[in-house]
mmCIF file as Biopython writes it, N, C-alpha, C and O atoms, coordinates in Angstrom:
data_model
#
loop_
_atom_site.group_PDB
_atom_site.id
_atom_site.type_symbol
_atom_site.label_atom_id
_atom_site.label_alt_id
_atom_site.label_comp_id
_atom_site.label_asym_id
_atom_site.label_entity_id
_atom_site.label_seq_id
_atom_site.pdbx_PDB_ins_code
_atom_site.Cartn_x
_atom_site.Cartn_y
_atom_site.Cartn_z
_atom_site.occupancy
_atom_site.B_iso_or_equiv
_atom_site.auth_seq_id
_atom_site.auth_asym_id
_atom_site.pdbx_PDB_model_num
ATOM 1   N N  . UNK A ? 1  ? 0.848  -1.174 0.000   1.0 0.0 1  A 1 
ATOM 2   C CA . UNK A ? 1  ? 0.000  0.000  0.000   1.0 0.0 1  A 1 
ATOM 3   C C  . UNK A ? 1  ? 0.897  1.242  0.000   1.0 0.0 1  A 1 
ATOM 4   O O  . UNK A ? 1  ? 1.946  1.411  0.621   1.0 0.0 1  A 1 
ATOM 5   N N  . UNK A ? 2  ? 0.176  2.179  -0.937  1.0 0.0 2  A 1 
ATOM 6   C CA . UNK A ? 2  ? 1.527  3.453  -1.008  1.0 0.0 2  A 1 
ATOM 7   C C  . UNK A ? 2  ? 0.586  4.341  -0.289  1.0 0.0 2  A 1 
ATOM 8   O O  . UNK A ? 2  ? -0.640 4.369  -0.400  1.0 0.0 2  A 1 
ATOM 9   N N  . UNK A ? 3  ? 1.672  5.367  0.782   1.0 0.0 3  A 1 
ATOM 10  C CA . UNK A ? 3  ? 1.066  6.402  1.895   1.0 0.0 3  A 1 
ATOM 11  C C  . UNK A ? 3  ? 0.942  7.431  0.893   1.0 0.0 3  A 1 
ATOM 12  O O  . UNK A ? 3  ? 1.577  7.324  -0.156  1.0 0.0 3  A 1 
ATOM 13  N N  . UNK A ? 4  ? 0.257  8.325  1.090   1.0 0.0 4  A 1 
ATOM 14  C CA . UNK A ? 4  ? 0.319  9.396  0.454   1.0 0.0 4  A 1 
ATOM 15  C C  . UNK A ? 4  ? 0.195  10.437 1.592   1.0 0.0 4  A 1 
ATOM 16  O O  . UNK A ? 4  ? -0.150 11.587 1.317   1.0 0.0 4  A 1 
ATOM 17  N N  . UNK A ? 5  ? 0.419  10.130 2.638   1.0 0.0 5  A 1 
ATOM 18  C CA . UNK A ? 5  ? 0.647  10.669 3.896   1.0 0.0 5  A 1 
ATOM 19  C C  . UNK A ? 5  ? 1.719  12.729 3.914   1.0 0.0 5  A 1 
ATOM 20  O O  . UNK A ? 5  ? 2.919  12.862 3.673   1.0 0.0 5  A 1 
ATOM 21  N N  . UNK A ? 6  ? 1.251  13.284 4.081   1.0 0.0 6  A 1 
ATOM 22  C CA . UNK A ? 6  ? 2.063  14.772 3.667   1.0 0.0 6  A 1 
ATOM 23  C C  . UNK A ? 6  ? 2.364  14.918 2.592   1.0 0.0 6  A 1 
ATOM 24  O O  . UNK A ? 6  ? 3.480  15.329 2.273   1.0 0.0 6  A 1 
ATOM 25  N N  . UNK A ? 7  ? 1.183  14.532 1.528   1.0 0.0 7  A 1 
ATOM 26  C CA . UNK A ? 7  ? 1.453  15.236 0.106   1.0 0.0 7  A 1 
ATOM 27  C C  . UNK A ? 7  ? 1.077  16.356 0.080   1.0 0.0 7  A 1 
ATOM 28  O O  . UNK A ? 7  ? 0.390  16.781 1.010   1.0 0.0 7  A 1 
ATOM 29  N N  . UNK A ? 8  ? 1.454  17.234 -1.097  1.0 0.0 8  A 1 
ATOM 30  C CA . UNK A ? 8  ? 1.144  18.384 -0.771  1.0 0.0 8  A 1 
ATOM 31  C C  . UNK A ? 8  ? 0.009  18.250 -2.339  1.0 0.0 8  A 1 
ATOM 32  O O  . UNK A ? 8  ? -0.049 19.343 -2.903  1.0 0.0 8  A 1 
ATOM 33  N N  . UNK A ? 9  ? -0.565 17.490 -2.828  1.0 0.0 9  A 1 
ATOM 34  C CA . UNK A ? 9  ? -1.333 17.153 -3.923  1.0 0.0 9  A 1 
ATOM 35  C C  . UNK A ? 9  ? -2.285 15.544 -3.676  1.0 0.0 9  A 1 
ATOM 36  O O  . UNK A ? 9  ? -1.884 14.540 -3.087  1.0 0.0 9  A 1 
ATOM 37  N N  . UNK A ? 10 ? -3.473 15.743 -4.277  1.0 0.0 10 A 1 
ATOM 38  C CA . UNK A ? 10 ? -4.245 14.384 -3.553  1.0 0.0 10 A 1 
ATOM 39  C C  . UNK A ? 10 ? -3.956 13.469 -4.472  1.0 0.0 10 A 1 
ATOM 40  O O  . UNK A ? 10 ? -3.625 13.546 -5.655  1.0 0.0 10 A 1 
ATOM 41  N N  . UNK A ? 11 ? -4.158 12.485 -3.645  1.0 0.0 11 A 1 
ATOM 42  C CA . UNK A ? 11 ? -3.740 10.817 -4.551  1.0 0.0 11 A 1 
ATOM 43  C C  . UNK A ? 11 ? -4.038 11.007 -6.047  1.0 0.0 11 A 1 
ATOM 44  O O  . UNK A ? 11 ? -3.098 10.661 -6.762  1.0 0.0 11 A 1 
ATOM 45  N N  . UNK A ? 12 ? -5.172 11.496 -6.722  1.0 0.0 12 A 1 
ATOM 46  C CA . UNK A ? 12 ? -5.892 11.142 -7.857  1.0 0.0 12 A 1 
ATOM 47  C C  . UNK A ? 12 ? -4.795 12.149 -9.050  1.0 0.0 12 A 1 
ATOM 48  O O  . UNK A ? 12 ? -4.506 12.040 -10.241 1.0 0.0 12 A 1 
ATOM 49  N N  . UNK A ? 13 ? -4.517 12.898 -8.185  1.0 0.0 13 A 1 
ATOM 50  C CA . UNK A ? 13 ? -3.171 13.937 -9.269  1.0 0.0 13 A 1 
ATOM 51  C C  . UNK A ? 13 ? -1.903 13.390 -9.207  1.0 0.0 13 A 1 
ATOM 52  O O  . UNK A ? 13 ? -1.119 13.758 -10.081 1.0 0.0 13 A 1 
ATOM 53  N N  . UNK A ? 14 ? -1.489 12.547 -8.326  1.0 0.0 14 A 1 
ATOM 54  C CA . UNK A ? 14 ? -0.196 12.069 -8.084  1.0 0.0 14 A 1 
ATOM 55  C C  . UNK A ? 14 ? -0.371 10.569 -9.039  1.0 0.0 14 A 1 
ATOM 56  O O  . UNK A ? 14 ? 0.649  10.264 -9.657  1.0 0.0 14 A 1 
ATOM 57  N N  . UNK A ? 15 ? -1.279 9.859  -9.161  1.0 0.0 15 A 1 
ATOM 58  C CA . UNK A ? 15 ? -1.589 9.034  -9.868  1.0 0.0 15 A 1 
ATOM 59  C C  . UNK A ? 15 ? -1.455 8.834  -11.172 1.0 0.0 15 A 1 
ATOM 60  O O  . UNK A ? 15 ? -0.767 7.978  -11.728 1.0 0.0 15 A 1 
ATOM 61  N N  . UNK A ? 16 ? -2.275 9.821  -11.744 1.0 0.0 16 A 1 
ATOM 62  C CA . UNK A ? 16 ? -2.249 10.992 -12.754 1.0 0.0 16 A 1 
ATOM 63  C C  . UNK A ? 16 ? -1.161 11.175 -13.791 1.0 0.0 16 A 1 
ATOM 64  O O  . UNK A ? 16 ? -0.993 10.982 -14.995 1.0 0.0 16 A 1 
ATOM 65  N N  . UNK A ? 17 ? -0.266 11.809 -12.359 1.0 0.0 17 A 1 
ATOM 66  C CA . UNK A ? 17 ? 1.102  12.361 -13.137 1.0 0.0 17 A 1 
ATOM 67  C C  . UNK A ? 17 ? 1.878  11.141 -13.817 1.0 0.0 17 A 1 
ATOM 68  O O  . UNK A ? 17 ? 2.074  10.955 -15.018 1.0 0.0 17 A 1 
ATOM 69  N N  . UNK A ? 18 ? 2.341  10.216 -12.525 1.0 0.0 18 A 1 
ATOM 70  C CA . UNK A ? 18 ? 3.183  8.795  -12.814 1.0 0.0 18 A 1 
ATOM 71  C C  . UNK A ? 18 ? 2.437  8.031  -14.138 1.0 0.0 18 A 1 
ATOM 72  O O  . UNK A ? 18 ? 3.174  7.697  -15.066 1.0 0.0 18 A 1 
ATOM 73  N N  . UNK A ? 19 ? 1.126  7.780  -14.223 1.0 0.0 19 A 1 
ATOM 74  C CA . UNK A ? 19 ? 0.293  6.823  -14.879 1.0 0.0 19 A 1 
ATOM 75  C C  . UNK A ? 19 ? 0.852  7.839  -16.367 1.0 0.0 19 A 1 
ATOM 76  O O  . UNK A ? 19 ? 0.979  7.132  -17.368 1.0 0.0 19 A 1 
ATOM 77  N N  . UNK A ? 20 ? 1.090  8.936  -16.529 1.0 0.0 20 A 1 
ATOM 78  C CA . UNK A ? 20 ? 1.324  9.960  -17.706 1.0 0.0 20 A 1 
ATOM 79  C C  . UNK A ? 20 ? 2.815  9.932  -17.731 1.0 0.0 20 A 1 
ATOM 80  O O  . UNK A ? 20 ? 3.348  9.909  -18.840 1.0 0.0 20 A 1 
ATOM 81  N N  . UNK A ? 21 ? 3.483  9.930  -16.776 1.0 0.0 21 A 1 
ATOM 82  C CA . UNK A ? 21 ? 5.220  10.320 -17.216 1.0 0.0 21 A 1 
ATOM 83  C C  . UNK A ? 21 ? 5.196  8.822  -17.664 1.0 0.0 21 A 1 
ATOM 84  O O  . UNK A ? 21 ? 5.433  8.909  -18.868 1.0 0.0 21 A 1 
ATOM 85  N N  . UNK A ? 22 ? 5.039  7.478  -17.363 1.0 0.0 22 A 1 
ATOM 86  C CA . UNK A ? 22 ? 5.334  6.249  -17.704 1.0 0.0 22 A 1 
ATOM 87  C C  . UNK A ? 22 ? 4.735  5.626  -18.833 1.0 0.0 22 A 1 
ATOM 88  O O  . UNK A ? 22 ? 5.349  5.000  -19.698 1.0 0.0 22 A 1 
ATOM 89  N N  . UNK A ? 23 ? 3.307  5.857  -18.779 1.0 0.0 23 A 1 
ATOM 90  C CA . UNK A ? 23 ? 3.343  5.894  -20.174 1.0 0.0 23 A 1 
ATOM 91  C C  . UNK A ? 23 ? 3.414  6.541  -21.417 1.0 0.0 23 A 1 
ATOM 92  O O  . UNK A ? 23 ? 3.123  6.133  -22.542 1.0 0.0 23 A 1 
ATOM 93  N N  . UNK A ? 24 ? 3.877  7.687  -21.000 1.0 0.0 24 A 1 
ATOM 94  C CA . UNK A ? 24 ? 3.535  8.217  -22.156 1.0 0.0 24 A 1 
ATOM 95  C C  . UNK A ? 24 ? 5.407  8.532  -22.621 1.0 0.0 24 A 1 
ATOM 96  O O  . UNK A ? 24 ? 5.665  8.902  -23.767 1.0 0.0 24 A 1 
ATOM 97  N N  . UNK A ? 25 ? 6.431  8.345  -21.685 1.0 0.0 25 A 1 
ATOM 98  C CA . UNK A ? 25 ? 7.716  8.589  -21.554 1.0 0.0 25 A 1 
ATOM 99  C C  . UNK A ? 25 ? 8.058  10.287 -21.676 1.0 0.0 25 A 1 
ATOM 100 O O  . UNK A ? 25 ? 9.183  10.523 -22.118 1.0 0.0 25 A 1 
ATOM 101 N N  . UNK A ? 26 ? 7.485  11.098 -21.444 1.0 0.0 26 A 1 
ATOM 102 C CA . UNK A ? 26 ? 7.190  12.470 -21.274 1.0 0.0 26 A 1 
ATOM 103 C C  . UNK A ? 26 ? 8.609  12.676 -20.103 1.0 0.0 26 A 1 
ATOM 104 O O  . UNK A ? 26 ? 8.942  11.908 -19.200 1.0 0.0 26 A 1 
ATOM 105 N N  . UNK A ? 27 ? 9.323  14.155 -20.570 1.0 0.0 27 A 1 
ATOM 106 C CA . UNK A ? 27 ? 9.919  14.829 -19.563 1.0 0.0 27 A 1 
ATOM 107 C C  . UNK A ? 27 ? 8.750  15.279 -18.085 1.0 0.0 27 A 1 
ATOM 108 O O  . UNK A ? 27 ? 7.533  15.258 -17.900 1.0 0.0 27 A 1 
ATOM 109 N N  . UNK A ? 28 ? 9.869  15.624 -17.351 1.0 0.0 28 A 1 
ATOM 110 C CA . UNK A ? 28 ? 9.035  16.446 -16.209 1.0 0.0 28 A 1 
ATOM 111 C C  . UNK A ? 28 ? 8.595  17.859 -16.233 1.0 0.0 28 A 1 
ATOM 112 O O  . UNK A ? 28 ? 7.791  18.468 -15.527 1.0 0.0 28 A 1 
ATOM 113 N N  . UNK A ? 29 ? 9.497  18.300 -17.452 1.0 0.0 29 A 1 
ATOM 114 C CA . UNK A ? 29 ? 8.969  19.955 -18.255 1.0 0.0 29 A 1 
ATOM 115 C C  . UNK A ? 29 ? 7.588  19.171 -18.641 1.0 0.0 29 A 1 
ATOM 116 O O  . UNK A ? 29 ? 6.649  19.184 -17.846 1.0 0.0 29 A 1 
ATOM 117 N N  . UNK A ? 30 ? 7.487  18.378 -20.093 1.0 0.0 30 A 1 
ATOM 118 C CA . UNK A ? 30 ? 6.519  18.157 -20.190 1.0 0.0 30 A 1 
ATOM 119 C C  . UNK A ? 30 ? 5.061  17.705 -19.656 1.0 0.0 30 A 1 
ATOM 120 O O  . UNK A ? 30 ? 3.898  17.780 -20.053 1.0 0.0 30 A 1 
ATOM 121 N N  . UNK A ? 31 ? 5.487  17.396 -18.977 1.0 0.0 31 A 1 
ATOM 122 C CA . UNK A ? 31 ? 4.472  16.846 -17.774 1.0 0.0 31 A 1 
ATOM 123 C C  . UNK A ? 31 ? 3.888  17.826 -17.217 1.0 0.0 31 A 1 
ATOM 124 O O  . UNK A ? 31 ? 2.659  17.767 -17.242 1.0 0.0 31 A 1 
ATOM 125 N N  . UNK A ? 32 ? 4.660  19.305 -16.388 1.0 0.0 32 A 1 
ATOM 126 C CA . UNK A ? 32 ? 4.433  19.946 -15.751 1.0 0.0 32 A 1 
ATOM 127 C C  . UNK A ? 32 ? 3.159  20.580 -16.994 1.0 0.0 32 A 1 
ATOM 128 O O  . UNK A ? 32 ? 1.939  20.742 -16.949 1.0 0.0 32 A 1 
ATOM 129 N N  . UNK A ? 33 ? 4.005  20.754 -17.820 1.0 0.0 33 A 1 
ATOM 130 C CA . UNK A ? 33 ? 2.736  21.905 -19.111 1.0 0.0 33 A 1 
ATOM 131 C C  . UNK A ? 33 ? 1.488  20.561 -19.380 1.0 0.0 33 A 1 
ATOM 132 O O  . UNK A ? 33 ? 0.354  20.962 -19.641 1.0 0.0 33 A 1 
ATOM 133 N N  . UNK A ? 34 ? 1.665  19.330 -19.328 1.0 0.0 34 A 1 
ATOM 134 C CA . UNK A ? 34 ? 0.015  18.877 -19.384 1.0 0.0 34 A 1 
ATOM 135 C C  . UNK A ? 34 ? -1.071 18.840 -18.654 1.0 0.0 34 A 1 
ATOM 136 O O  . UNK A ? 34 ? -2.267 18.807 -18.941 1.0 0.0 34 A 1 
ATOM 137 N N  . UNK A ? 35 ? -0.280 18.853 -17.318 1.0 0.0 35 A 1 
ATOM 138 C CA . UNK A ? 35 ? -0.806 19.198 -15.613 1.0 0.0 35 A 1 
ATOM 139 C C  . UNK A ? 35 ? -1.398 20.339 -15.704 1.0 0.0 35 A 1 
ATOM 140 O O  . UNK A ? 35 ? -2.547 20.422 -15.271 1.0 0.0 35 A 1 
ATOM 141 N N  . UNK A ? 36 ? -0.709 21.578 -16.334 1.0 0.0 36 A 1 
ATOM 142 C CA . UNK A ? 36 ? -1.413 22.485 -16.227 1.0 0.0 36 A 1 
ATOM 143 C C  . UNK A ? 36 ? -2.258 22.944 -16.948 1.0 0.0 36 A 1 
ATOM 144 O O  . UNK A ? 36 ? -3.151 23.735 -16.643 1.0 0.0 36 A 1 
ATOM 145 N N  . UNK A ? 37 ? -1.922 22.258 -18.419 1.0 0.0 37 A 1 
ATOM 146 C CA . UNK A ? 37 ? -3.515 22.409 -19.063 1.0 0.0 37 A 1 
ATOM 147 C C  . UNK A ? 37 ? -4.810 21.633 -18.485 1.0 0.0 37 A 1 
ATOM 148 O O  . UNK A ? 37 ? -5.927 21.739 -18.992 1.0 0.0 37 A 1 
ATOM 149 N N  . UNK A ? 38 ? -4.612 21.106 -17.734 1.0 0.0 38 A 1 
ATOM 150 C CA . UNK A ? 38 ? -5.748 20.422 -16.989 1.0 0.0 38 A 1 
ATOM 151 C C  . UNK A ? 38 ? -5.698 21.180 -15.541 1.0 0.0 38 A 1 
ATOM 152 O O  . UNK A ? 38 ? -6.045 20.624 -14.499 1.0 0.0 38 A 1 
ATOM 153 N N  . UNK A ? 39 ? -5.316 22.252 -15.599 1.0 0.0 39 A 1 
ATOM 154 C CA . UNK A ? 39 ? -5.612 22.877 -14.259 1.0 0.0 39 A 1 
ATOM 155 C C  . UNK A ? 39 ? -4.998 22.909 -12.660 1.0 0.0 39 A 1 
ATOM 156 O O  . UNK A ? 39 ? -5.504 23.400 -11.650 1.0 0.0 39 A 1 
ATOM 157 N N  . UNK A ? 40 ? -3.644 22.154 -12.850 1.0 0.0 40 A 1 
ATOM 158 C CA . UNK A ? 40 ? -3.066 21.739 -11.744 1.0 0.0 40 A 1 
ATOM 159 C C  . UNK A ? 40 ? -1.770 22.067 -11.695 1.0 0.0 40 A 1 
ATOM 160 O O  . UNK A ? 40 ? -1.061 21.168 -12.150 1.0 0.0 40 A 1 
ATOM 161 N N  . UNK A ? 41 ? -0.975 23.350 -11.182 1.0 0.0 41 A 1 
ATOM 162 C CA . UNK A ? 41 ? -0.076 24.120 -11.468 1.0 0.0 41 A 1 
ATOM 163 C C  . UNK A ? 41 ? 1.087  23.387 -10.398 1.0 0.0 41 A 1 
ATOM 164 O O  . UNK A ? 41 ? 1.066  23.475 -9.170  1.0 0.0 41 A 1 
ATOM 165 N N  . UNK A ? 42 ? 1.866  22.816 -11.041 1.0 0.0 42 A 1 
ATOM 166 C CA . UNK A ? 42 ? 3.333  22.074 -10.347 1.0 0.0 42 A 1 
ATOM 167 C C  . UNK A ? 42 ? 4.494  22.600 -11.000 1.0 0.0 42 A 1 
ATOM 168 O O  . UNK A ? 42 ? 4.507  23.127 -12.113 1.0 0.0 42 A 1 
ATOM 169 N N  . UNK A ? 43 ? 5.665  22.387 -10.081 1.0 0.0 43 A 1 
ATOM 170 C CA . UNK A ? 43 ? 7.162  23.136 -10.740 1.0 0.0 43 A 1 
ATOM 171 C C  . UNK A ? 43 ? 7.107  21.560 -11.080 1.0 0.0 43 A 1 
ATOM 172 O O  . UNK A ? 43 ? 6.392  20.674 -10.611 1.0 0.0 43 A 1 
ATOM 173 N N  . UNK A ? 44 ? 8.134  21.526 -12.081 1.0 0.0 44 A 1 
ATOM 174 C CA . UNK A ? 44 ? 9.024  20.706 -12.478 1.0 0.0 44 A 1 
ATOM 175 C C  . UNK A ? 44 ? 9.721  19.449 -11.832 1.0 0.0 44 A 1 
ATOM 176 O O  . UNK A ? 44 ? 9.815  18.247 -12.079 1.0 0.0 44 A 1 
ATOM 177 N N  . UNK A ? 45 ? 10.218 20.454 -10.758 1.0 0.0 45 A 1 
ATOM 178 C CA . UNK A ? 45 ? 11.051 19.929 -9.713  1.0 0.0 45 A 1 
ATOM 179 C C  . UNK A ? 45 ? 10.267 19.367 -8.710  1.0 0.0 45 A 1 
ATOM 180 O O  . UNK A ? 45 ? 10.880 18.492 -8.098  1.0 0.0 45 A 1 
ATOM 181 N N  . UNK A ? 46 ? 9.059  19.570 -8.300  1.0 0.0 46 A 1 
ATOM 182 C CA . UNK A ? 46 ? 8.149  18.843 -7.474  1.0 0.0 46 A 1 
ATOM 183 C C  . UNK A ? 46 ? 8.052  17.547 -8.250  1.0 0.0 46 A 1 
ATOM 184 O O  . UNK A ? 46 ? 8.290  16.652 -7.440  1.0 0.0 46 A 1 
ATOM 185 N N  . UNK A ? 47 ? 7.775  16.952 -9.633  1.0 0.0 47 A 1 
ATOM 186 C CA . UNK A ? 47 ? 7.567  15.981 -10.257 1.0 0.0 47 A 1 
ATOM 187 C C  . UNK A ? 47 ? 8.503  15.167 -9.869  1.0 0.0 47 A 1 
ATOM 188 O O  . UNK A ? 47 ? 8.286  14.016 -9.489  1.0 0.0 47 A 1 
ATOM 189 N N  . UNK A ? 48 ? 9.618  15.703 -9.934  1.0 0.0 48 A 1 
ATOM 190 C CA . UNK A ? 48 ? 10.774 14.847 -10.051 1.0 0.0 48 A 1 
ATOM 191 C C  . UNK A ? 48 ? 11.291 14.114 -8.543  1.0 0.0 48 A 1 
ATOM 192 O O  . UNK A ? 48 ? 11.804 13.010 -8.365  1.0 0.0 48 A 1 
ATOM 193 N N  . UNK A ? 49 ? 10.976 15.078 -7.660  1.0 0.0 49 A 1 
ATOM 194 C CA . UNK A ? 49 ? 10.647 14.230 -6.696  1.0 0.0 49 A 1 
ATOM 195 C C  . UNK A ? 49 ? 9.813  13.227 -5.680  1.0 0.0 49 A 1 
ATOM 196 O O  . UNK A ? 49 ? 10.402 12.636 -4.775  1.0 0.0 49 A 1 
#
């Protein structure tokens, strides 16, 4: 079971992101600009960690 315990984003966006950087093999620039066309404003550098 994965905690999502002190995220600073809810499970269903963190899900989201991974289920999109993996499949789709997308940078974390890129990622950040699809996140935010769907409304969910992240640095870069939050992804990556």
């Amino acid at each position: 079971m994965i905690s999502f315990k002190g995220a600073h984003f809810s499970k269903d966006i963190i899900l989201h992101a991974v289920f999109l950087y993996v499949r789709n093999a997308v940078s974390y620039r890129d990622l950040e600009e699809i996140l935010e066309e769907g409304g969910v404003k992240v640095d870069h550098t939050t992804l990556n960690r």
